[in-house]
C-alpha positions in Angstrom: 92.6 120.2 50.4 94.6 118.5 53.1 98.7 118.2 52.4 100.1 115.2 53.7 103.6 116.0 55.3 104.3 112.4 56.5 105.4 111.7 53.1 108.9 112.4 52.2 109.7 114.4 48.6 112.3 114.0 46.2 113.8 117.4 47.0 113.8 116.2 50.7 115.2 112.9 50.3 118.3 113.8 48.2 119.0 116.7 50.6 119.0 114.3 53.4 121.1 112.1 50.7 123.8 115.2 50.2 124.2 115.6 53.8 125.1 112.4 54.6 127.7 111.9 52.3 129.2 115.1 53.1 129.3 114.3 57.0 130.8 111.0 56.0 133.5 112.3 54.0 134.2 114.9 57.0 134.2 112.2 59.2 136.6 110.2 57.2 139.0 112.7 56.8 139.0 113.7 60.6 139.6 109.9 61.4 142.5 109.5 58.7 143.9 112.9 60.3 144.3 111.6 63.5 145.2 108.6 63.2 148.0 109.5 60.6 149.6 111.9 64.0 149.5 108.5 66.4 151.3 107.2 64.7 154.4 109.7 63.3 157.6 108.2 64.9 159.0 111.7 66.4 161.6 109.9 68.5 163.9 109.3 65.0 166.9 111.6 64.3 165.2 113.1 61.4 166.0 113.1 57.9 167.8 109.0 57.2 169.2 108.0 53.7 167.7 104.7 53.2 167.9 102.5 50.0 164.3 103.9 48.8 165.7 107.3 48.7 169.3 106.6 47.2 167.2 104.9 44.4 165.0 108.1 44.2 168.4 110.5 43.9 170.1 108.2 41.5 166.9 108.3 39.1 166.3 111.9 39.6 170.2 112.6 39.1 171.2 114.3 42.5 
């Protein structure tokens, strides 16, 4: 009796199926990562008390 291995499985096709959604969610996280350090102003004086977080203190009662 002769197997034919040309022929993809179930088993095989949703390992194959598994690792390409893992690379892709690695490779989507890696892009986000870098991209979110580009662009990080790190020329600014630091900590700045802007209406968004004076609205944030006065519903959080600082």
């Amino acid at each position: 009796m002769k197997i034919d291995k040309s022929k993809n499985t179930r088993r095989e096709f949703l390992r194959g199926a598994a690792v390409t959604a893992a690379s892709v969610t690695v490779a989507a996280t890696v892009s986000k990562t870098a991209s979110a350090s580009d662009t990080m102003n790190t020329t600014g004086s630091g900590y700045q008390k802007t209406k968004h977080v004076k609205t944030y203190y006065e519903t959080a009662r600082f």
